[in-house]
DSSP file (Angstrom, degrees, kcal/mol; ACC not computed):
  #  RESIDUE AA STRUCTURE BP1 BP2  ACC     N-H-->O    O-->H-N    N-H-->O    O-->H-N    TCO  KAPPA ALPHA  PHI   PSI    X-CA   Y-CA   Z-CA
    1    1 A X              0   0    0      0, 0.0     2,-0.3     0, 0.0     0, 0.0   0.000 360.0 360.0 360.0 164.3  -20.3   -0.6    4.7
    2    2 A X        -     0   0    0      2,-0.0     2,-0.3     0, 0.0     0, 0.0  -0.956 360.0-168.8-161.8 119.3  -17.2   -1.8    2.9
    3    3 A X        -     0   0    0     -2,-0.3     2,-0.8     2,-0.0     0, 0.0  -0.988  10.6-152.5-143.1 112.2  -15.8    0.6   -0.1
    4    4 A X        -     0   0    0     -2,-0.3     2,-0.6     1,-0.0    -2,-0.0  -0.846  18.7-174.6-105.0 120.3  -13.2   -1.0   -2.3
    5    5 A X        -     0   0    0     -2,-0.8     2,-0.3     2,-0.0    12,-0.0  -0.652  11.6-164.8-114.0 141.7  -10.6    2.0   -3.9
    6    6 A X        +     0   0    0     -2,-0.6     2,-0.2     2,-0.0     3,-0.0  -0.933  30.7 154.8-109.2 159.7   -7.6    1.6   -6.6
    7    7 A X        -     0   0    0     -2,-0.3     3,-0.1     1,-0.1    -2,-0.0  -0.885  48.3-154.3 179.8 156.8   -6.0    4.2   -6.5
    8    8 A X  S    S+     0   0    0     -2,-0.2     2,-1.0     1,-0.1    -1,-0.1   0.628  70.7 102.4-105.9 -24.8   -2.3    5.4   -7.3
    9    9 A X     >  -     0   0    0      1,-0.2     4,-0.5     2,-0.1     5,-0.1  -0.751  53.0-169.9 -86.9  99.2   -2.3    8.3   -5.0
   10   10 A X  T  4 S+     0   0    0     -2,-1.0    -1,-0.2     2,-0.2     5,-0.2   0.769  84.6  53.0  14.6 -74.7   -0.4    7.1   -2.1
   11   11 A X  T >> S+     0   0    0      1,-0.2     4,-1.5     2,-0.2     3,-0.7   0.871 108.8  53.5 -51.6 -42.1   -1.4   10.3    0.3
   12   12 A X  H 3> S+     0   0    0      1,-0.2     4,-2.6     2,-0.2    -1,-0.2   0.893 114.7  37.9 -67.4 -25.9   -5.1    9.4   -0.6
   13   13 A X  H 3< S+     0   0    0     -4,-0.5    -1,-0.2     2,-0.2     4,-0.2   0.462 117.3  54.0 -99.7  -5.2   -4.6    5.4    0.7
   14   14 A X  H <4 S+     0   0    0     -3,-0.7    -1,-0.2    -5,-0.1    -2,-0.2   0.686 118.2  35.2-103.2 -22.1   -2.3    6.7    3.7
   15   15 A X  H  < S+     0   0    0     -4,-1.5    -2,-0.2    -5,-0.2    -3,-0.1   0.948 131.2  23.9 -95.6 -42.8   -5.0    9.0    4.8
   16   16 A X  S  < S+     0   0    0     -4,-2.6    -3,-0.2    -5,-0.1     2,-0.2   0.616  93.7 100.1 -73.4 -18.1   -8.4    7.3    4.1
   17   17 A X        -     0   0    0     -4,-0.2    17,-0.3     1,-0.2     3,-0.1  -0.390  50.0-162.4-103.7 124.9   -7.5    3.5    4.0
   18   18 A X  S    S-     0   0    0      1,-0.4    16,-1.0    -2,-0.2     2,-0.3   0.940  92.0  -3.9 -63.9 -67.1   -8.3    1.2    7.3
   19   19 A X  B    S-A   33   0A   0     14,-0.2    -1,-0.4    15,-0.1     2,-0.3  -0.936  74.5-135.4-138.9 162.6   -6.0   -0.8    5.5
   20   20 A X        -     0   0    0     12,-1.4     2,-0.6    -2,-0.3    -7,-0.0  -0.984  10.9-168.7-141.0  81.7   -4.1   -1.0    2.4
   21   21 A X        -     0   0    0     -2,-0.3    10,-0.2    10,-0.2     2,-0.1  -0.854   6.9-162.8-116.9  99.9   -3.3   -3.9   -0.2
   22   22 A X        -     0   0    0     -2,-0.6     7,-3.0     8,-0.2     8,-1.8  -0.353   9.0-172.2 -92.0 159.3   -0.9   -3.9   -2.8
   23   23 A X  B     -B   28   0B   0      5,-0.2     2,-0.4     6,-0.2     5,-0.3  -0.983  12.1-156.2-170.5 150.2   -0.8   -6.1   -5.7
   24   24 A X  S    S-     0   0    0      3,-2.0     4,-0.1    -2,-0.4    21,-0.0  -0.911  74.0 -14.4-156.3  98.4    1.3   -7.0   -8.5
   25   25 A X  S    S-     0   0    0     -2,-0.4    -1,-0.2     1,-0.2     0, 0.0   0.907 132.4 -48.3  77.9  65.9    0.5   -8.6  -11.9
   26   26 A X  S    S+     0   0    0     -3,-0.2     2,-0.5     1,-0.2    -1,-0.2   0.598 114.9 131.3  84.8   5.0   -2.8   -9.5  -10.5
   27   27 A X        -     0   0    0      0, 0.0    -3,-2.0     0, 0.0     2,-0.6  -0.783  60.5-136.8 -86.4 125.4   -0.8  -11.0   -7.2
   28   28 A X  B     +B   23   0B   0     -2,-0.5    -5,-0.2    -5,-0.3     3,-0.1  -0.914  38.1 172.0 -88.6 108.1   -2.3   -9.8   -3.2
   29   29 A X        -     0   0    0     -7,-3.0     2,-0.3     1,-0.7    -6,-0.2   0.467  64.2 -10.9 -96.1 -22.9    1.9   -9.2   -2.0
   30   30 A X        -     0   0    0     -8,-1.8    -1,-0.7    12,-0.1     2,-0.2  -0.905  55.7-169.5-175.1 150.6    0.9   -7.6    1.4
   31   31 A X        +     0   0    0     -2,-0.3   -10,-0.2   -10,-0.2     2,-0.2  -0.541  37.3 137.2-108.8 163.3   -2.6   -6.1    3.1
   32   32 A X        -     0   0    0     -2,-0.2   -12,-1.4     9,-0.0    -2,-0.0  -0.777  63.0 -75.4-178.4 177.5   -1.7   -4.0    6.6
   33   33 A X  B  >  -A   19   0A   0    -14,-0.2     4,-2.2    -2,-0.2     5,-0.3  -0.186  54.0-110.1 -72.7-178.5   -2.9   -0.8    8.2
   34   34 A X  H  > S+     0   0    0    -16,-1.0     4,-1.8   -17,-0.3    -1,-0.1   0.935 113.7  62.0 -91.2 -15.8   -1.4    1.9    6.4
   35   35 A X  H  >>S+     0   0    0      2,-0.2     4,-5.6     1,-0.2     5,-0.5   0.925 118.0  34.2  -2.4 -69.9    1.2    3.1    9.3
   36   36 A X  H  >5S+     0   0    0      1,-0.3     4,-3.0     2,-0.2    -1,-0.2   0.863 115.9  55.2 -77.8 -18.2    2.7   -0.4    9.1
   37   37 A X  H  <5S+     0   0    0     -4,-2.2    -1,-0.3     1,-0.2    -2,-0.2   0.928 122.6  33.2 -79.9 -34.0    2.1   -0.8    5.1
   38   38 A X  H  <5S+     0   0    0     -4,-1.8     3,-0.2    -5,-0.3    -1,-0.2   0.930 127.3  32.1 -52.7 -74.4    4.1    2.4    4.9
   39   39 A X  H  <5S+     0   0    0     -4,-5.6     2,-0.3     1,-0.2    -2,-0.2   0.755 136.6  23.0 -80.9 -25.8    6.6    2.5    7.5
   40   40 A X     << -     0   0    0     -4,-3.0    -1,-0.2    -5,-0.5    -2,-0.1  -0.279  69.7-177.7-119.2  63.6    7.2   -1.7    7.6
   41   41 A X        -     0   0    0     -2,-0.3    -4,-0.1    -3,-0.2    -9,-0.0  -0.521  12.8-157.5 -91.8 133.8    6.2   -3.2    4.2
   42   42 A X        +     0   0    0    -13,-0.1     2,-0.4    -2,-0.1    -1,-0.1   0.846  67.3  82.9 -74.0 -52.2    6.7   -7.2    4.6
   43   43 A X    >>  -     0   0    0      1,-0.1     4,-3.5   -14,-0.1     3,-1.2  -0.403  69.6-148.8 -77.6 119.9    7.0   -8.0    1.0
   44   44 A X  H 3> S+     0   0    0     -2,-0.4     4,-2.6     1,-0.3     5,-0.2   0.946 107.6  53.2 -40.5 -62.1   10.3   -7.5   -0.9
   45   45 A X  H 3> S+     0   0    0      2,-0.2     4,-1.1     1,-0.2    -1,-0.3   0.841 111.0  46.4 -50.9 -40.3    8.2   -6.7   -3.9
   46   46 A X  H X> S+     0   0    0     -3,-1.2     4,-2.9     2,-0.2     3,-2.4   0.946 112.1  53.5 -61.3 -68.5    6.3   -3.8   -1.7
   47   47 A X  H 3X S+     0   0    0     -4,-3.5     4,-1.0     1,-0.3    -2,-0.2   0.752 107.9  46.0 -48.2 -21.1    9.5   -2.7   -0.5
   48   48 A X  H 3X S+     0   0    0     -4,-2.6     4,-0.8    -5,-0.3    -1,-0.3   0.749 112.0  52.2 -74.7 -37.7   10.9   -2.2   -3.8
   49   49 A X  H <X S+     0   0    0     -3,-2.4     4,-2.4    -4,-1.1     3,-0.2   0.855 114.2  44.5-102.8 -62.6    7.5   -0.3   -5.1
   50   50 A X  H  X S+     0   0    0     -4,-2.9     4,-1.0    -5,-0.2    -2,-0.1   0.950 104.3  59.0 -35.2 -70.1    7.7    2.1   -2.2
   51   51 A X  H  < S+     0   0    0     -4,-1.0    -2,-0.2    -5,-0.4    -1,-0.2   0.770 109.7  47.7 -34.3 -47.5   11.4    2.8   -2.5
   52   52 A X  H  < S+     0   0    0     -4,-0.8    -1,-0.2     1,-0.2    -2,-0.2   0.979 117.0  40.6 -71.5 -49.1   10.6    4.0   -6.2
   53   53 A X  H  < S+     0   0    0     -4,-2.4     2,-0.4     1,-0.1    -1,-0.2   0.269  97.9  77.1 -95.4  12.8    7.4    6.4   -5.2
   54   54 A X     <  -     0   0    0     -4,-1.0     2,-0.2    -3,-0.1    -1,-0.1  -0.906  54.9-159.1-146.3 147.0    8.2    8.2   -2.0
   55   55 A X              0   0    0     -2,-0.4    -3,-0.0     1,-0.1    -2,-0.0  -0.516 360.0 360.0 -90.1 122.3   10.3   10.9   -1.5
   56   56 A X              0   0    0     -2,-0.2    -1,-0.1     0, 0.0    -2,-0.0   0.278 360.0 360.0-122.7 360.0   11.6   11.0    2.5
């Protein structure tokens, strides 16, 4: 079975998600598990997006 979620919640997409796809003004910028989407995000645009919404 195959369950597609939007979501804003971060925690919820770091904890349930096989994997993780952000996307920006209708754009797929990065898919990955959420470990790597987290700790290594490829995409400038990711890295920027992150930067804003979590607190380390």
């Amino acid at each position: 079975m195959t369950m597609i979620v939007v979501t804003h919640e971060m925690g919820f997409a770091r904890e349930v998600a096989h994997r993780v796809a952000f996307m920006d003004f209708g754009e797929l910028m990065e898919i990955a598990p959420p470990q790597e989407f987290f700790a290594h995000p490829k995409s400038e645009r990711t890295k920027l997006f992150l930067s804003k919404i979590l607190t380390h």
